[in-house]
C-alpha positions as CSV (number, residue, x, y, z in Angstrom):
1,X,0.0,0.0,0.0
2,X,1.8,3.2,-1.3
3,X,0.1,5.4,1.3
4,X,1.6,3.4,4.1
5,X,4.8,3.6,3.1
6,X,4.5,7.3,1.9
7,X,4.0,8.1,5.6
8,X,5.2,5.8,7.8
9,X,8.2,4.0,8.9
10,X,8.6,0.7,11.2
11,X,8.3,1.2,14.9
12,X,5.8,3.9,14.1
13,X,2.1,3.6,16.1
14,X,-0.8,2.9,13.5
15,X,-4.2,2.8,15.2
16,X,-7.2,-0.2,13.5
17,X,-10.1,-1.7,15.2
18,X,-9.7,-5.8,15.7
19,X,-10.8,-7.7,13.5
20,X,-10.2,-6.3,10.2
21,X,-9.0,-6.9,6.8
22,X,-6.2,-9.2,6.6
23,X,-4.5,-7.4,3.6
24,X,-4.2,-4.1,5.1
25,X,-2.5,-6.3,8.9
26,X,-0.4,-8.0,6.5
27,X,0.9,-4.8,5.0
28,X,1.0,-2.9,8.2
29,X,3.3,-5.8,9.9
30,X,5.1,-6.1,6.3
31,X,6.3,-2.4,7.7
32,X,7.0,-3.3,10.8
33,X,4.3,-0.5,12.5
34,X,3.5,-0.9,15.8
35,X,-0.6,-1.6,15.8
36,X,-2.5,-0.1,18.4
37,X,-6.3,0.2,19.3
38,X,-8.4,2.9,17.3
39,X,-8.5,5.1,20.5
40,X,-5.0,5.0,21.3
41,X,-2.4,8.0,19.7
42,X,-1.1,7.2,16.4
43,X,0.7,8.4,13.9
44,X,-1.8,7.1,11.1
45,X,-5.3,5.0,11.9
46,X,-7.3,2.9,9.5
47,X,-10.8,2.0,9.6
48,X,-13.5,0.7,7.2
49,X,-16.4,3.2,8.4
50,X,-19.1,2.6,6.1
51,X,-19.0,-1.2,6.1
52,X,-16.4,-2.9,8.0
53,X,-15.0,-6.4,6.9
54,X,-15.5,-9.0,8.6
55,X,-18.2,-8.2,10.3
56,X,-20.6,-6.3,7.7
57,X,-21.6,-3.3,10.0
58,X,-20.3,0.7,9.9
59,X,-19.2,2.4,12.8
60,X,-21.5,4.2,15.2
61,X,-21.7,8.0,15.0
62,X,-19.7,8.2,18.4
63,X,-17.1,5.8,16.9
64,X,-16.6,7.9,14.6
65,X,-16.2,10.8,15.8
66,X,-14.0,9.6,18.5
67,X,-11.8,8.4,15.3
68,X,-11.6,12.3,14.2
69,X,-10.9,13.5,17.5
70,X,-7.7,11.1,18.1
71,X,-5.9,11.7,14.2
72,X,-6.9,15.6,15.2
73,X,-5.7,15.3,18.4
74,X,-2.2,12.8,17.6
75,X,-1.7,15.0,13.9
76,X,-2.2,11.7,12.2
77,X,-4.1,10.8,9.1
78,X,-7.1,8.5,8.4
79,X,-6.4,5.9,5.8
80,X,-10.7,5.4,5.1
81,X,-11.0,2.3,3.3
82,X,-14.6,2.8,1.6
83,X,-14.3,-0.6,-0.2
84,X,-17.7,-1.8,0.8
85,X,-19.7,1.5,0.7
86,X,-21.7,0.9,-2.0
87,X,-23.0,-3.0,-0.8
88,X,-24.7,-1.1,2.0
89,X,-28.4,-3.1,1.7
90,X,-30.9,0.5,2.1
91,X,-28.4,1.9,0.0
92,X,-27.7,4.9,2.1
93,X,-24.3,4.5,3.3
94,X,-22.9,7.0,6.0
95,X,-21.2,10.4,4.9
96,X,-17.5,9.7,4.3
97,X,-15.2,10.7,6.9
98,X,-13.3,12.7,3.9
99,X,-16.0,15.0,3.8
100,X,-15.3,15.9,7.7
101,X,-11.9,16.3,7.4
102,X,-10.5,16.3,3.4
103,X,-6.9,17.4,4.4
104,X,-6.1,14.3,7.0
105,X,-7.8,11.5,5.6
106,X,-7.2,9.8,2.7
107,X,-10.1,7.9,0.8
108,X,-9.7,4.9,-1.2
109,X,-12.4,3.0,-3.2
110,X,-12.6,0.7,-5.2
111,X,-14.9,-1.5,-7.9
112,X,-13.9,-5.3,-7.0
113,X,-16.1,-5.3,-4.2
114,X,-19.3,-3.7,-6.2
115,X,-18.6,-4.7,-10.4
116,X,-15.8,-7.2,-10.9
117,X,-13.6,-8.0,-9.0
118,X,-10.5,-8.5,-11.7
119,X,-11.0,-5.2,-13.0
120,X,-8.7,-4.5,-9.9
121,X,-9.2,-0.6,-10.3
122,X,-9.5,2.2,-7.3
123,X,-9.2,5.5,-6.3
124,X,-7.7,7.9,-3.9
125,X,-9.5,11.2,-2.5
126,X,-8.1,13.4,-0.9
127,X,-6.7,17.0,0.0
128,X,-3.5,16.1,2.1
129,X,-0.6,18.3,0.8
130,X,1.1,15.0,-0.2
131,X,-1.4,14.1,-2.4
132,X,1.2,14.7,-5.7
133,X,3.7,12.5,-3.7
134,X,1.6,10.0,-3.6
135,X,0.4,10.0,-7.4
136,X,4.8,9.3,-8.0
137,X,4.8,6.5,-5.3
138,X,1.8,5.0,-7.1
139,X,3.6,5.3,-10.6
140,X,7.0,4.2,-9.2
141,X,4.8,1.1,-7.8
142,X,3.4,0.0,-11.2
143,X,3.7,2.8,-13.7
144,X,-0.2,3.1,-14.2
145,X,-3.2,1.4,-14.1
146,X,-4.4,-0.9,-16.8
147,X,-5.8,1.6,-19.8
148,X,-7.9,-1.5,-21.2
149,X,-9.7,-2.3,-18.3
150,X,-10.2,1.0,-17.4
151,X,-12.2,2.1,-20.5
152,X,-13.6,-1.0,-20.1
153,X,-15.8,0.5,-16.9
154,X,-16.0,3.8,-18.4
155,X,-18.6,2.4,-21.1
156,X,-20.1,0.2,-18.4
157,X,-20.8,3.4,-16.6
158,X,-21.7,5.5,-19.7
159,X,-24.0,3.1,-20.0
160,X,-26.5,4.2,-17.1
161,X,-25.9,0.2,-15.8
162,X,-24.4,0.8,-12.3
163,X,-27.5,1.7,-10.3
164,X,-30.0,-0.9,-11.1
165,X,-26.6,-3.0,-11.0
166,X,-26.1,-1.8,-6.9
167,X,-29.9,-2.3,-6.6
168,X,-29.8,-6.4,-7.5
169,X,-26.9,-7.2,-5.6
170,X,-27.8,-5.3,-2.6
171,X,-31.1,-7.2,-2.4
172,X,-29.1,-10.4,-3.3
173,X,-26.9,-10.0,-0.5
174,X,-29.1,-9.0,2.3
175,X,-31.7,-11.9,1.4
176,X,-28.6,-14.2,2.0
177,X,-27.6,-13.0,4.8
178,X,-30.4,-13.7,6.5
179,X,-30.9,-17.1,5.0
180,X,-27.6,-18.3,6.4
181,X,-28.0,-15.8,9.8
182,X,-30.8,-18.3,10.2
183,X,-29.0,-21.7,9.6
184,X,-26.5,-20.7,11.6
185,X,-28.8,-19.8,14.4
186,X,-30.5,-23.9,13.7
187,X,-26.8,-25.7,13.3
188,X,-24.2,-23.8,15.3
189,X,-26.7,-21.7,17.9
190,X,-23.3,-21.6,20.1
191,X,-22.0,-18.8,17.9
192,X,-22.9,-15.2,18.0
193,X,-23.3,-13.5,14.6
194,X,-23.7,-9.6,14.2
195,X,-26.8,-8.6,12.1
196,X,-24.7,-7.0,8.9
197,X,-26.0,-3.8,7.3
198,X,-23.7,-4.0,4.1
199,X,-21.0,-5.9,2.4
200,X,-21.0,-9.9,2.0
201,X,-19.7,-12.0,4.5
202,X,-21.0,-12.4,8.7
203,X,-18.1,-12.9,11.1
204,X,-19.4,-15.8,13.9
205,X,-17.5,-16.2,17.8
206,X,-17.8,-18.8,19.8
207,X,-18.2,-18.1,23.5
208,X,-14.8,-17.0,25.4
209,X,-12.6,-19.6,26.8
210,X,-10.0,-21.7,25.2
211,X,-12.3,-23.2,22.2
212,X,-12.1,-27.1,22.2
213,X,-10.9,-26.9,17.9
214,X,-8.6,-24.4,16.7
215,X,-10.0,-22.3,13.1
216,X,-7.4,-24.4,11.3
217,X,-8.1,-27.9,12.3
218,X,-12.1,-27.0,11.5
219,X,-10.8,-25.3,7.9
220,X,-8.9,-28.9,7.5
221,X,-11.7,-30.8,8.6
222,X,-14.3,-28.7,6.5
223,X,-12.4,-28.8,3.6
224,X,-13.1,-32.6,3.5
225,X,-16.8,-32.0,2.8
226,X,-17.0,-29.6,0.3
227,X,-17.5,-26.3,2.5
228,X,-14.5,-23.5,3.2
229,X,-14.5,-20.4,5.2
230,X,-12.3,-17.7,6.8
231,X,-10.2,-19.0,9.7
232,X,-10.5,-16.0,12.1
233,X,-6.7,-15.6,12.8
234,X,-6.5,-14.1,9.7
235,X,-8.8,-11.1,10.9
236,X,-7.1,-10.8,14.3
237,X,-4.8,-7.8,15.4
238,X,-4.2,-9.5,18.7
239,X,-4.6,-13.2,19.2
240,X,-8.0,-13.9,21.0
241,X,-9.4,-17.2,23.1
242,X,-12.6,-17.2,21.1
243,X,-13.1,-19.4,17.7
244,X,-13.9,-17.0,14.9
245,X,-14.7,-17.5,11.5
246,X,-15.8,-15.0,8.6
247,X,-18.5,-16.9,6.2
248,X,-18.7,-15.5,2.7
249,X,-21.8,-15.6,0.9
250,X,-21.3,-13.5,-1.9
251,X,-20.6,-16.4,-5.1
252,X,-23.3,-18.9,-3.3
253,X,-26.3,-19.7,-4.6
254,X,-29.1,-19.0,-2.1
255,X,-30.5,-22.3,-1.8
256,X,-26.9,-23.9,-1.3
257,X,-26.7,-21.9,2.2
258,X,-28.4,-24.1,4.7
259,X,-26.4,-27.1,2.9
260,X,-23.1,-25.4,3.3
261,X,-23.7,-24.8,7.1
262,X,-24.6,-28.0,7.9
263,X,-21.5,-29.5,6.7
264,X,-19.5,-27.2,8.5
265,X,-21.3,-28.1,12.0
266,X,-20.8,-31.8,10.6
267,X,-16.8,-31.2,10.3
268,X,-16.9,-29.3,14.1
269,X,-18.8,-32.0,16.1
270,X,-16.6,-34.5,14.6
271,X,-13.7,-32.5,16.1
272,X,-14.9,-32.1,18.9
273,X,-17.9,-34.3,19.4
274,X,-19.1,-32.9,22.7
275,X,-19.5,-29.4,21.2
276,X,-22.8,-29.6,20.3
277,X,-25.7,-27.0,20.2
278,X,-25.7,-25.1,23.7
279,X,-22.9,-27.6,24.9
């Protein structure tokens, strides 16, 4: 990520809520930064406010604003990842944090998550002096982004195909979410599950305590019947003693839900055979 390493060096503080996207831990611990809680001082923070992954909700009005307050209060900038915006399922996603503060935080977007996602294309916004710095990291990274593909989305826009596009996948995605909400309240009741607002994928805990399975034997066991999922490690800032998992529903067909939890509460009790419901 260029703007990481535009602005920050190792050892230095960068503030993220846990759990989050593992790309952006695995560059942030590629740099060496020292991560830190959201409401600690930082030299940079990153957050996903609209619609955070894993767990498919944004932040809270007060969450946010206690964001603002610490990168106004530390001088740091907001990296505001704003890759899930547009999956929000009333299609009202919150105002961006850019538009509170234009000069500290730095806005990326992106298309994979709403269009395709091999078009691999995105987008910075912002007003931070830098800002022409950044553009010359970015070209010394990979010269420029792929003309073809980008005029490729510039018809598809042209085209007046985006909105009713956003209005059929947002429906899609919150009618499966609550189809597999539901089958994992019937086969693995001992896990809590957030409600999700946007985005495509429910993040599940177990209780706290030292869980019976770890995420990776599961995955293993899982694996076996034709079922994967998101070992929650992967999402972790700071290891935890609760069994986590983030469940994708995006690519699945709707009626393949119910199937695809059953086999992975199959794979669990055959780990651990006196975790059952309530157990």
């Amino acid at each position: 990520m260029p703007l990481a390493r535009s602005f920050l060096s190792a050892g230095d503080r960068i503030g993220l809520r846990d759990p989050t996207y593992p790309g952006a831990l695995d560059i942030f611990r590629g740099l060496e930064l020292e991560l830190v809680s959201s409401t600690s001082p930082a030299r940079a923070y990153y957050a996903q406010p609209a619609i955070e992954n894993p767990n498919g909700n944004p932040l809270r009005e007060f969450e946010r604003r206690a964001l603002l307050e610490a990168a106004q209060g530390a001088s740091a900038i907001i990296i505001e990842d704003d890759a899930y915006a547009e999956t929000i399922f009333d299609g009202r996603p919150a105002r961006p944090l850019l538009a509170e503060d234009p000069e500290r935080v730095l806005h990326i977007g992106t298309l994979s998550k709403i269009l395709c996602p091999g078009l691999r294309i995105g987008w910075l916004v912002t007003r931070h002096p830098k800002f022409s710095e950044l553009v010359s990291e970015k070209q010394q990274t990979d010269l420029q982004a792929a003309p073809l593909t980008q005029r490729i989305v510039i018809e598809y826009l042209r085209g007046g195909h985006l909105d009713q596009h956003l209005t059929r996948i947002r429906c899609d995605y919150a009618r499966k979410a609550r189809t597999l909400r539901k089958a994992i309240a019937r086969h693995l009741p001992e896990f809590s599950v957030q409600e999700p607002e946007g985005g495509f994928s429910l993040w599940l805990e177990d209780r706290p305590g030292d869980p019976r399975v770890s995420d990776l034997e599961w995955l293993s066991a899982a694996v076996q019947r034709g079922v994967s999922f998101d070992p929650g490690r992967s999402f972790r800032v700071w290891p935890s003693d609760r069994l986590a998992l983030r469940l994708c529903y995006s690519s699945v067909a709707e009626d393949a839900i119910e199937r695809g939890v059953r086999r992975l509460e199959e794979a669990l009790r055959a780990l651990s055979p006196d975790k059952r419901p309530g157990a």
